[in-house]
C-alpha positions in Angstrom: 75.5 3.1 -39.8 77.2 6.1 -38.1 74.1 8.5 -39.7 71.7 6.0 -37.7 74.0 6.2 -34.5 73.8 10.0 -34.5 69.9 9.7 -35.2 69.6 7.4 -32.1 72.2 9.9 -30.2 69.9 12.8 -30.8 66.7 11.5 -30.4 68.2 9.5 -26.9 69.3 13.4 -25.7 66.2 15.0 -26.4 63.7 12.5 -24.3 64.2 10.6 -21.2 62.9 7.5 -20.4 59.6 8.3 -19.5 59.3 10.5 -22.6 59.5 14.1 -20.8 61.2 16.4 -23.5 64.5 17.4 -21.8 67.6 19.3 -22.9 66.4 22.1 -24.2 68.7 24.5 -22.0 71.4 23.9 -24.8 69.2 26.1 -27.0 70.9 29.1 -25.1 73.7 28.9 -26.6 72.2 29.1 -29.9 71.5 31.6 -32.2 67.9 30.7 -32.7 66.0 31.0 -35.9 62.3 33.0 -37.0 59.6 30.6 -37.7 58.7 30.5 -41.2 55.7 29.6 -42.9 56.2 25.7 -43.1 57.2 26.3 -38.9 53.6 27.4 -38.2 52.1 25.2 -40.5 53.5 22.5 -39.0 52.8 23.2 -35.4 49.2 24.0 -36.5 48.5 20.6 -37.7 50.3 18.8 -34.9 47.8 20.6 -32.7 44.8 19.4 -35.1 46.0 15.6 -34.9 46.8 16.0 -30.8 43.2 17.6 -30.1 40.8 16.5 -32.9 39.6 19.3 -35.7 36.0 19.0 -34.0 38.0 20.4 -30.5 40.2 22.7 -32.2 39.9 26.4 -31.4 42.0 27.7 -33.9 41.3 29.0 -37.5 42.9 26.1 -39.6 42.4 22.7 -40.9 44.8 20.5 -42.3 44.3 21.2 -45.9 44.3 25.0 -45.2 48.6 25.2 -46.3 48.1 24.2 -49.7 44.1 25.9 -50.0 45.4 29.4 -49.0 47.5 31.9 -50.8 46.5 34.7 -49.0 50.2 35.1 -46.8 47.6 37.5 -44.6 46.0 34.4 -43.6 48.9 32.7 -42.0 49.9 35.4 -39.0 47.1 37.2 -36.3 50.2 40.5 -37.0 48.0 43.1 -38.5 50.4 46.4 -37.5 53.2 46.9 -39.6 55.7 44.7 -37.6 58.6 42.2 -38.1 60.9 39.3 -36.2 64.3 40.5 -35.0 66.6 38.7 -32.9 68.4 40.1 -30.1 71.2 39.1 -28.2 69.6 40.6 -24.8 66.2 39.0 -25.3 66.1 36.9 -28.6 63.5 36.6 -30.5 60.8 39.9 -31.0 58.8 41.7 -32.8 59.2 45.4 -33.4 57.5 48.3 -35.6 58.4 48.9 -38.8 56.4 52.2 -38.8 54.8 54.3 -36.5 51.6 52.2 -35.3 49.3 54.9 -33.3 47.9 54.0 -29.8 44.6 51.5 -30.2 45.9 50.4 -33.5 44.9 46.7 -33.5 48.3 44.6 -33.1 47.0 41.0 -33.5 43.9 39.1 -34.2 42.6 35.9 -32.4 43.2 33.4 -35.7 45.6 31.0 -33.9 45.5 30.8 -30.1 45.3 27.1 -29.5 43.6 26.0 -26.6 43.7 22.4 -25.1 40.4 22.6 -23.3 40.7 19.0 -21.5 42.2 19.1 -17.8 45.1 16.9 -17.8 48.3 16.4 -19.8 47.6 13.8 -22.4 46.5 16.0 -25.2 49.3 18.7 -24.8 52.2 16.2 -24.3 50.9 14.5 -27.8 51.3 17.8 -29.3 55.0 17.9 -27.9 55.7 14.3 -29.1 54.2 15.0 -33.2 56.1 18.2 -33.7 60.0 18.0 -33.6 62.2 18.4 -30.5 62.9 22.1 -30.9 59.7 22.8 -31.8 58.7 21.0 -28.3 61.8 23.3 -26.5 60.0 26.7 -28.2 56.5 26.1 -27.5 57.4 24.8 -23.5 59.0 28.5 -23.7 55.9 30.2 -25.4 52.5 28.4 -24.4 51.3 29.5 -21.1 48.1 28.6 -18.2 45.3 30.1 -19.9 42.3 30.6 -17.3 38.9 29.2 -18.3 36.2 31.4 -19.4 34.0 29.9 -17.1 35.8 31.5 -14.2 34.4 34.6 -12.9 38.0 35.2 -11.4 39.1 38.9 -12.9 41.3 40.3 -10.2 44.9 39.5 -11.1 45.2 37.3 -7.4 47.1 34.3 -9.0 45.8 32.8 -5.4 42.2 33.0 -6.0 42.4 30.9 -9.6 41.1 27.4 -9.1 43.8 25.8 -11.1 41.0 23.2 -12.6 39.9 25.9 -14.0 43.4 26.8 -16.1 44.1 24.9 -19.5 47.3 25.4 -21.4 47.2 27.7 -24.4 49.7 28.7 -27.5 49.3 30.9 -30.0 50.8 29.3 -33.1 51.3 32.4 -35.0 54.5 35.7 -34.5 52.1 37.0 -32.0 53.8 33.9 -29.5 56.8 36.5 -29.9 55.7 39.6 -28.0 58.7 39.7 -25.0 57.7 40.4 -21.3 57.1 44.1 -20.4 56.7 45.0 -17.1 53.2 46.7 -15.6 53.7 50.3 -16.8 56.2 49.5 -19.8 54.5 46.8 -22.1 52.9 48.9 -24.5 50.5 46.1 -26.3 47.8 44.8 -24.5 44.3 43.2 -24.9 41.3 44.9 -26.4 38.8 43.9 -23.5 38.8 41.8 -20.8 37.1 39.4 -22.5 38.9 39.5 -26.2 42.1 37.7 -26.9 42.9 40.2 -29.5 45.5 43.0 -29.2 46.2 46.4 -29.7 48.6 49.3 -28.4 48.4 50.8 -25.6 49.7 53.9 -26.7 51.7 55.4 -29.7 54.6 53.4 -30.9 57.7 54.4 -32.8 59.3 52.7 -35.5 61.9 50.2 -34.6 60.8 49.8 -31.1 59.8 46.7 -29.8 56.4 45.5 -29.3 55.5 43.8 -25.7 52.7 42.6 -23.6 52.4 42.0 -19.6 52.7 38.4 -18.9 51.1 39.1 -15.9 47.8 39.5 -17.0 47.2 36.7 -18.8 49.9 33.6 -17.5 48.1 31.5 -14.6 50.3 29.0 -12.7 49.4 24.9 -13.7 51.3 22.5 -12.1 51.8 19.9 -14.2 52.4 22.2 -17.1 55.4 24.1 -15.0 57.4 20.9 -14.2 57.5 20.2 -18.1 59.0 23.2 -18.4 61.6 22.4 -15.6 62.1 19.6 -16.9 63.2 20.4 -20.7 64.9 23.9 -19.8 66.8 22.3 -16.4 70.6 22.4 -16.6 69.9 20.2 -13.3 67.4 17.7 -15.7 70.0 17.5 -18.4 72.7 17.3 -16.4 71.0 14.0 -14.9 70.0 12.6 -17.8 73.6 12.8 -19.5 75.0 10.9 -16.0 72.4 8.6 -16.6 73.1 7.7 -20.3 76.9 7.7 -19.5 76.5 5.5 -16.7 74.1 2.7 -19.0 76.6 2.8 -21.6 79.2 2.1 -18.9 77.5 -1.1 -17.4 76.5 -2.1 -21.1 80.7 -2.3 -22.0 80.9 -4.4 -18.6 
C-alpha cells in the first residue's frame, strides 16, 4: 500500500490537472545523470509511436535496438568526444583529443522533427517517455524553422511562427552547451545542413559548443511548456493546490 501511495505521490507532482508536465525545477538540485544507450533508445521510440514511423525523420525504427550492434550507430558524435558533468553548466561534451577546425562533429542521424503545427504530437511524446525524460527534452528540443521559409537573416522578427516546428535531437549531440557569437566553436556545415563541424581547432579537454542563436526560433505554445515544467512559480502553485485538496478532502 504505502509503495502505491508514493507511486500516486510522484506521478500527482509531476503533472497537473490538465496534464502539463510541471516540477521539473527540482531537477536543479540534482546531480543529473548521462543518457545511456537504453535513454536514447527509449526516447527514440517514444518519438516513433507519438509521430508515426511513416512521419518520422529520424534514422531508426523500433526494431533498430535489438537489430544493431554497431554502438557507432546509436550517437550522430563522430569527433573524438565524451559527456562530463559540470557543476557551472551540467551536462557537456568535451574533446578527448585534439579535433582540427572543419573536423565533422556530428551527423544528422537523430534530429527529430514534429513537422505538424500544433501541440498534439509533441505533448504525446512528453506523456510516453518518463517524467524526467519529459523535464530534459523541455530543456533540450528547441523551434526549428521550416525549410520552406526563405527567412535566412537571423531577425527572430521576421519568422512567421507557422512556419517553426519543434525539433530534438535524440542523440549526445542535444548536449553541446550555449556559446556565445564569437566563442562557440562548433557550428553547422552550411546553411542548409543540420550536420556539424568545428569551427576552428580544438584542444583536448575543452568543451564543445554551438550558438543557440542561430538555430532556436521562438514558438509560443512550445515556450509556455517550458514555463510551465521548469517554474518555481508553476510548482509552487501546484503544491498549494494539492495541499489545499487534501485539506478539504480531511473536512
Amino acid at each position: 500500500v504505502s509503495i502505491m501511495l508514493l507511486l500516486i505521490f510522484v506521478l500527482s507532482s509531476s503533472v497537473d490537472a490538465g496534464g502539463a508536465i510541471v516540477g521539473c525545477e527540482k531537477l536543479r538540485d540534482k546531480t543529473p545523470t548521462i543518457p545511456d544507450r537504453e535513454y536514447w533508445t527509449q526516447l527514440r521510440n517514444a518519438y516513433i509511436e507519438a509521430i508515426s514511423p511513416k512521419r518520422s525523420t529520424i534514422n531508426w525504427t523500433l526494431t533498430s535496438s535489438s537489430s544493431e550492434d554497431d554502438d557507432d550507430f546509436f550517437t550522430g558524435l563522430v569527433a573524438p568526444c565524451e559527456i562530463r558533468i559540470s557543476s557551472e553548466t551540467g551536462r557537456g561534451i568535451y574533446a578527448t583529443k585534439l579535433i582540427t577546425k572543419g573536423s565533422s562533429i556530428w551527423v544528422d542521424r537523430y534530429h527529430a522533427i514534429f513537422e505538424e503545427e500544433g501541440t498534439e504530437a509533441f505533448e504525446k511524446f512528453l506523456s510516453i517517455v518518463s517524467w524526467e525524460q519529459a523535464c530534459d527534452l523541455l530543456q533540450w528540443c528547441y523551434g526549428h524553422l521550416d525549410d520552406d521559409d526563405d527567412k535566412k537573416d537571423g531577425n527572430n522578427d521576421e519568422v512567421d511562427e507557422n512556419n517553426v516546428r519543434v525539433a530534438c535531437v535524440l542523440d549526445e549531440g542535444t548536449l553541446f552547451n550555449h556559446g556565445q557569437m564569437g566563442e562557440a566553436n562548433v557550428g553547422y556545415l552550411t546553411e542548409d545542413s543540420a550536420d556539424m563541424i568545428a569551427l576552428r581547432d580544438i584542444l583536448e579537454g575543452e568543451e564543445l559548443t554551438q550558438d543557440y542563436d542561430t538555430f532556436d526560433e521562438d514558438l509560443n505554445w512550445f515556450e509556455k511548456l517550458i514555463d510551465e515544467a521548469w517554474s518555481n512559480a508553476s510548482w509552487e502553485q501546484e503544491e498549494s493546490s494539492r495541499k489545499k485538496e487534501k485539506m478539504e478532502d480531511e473536512f
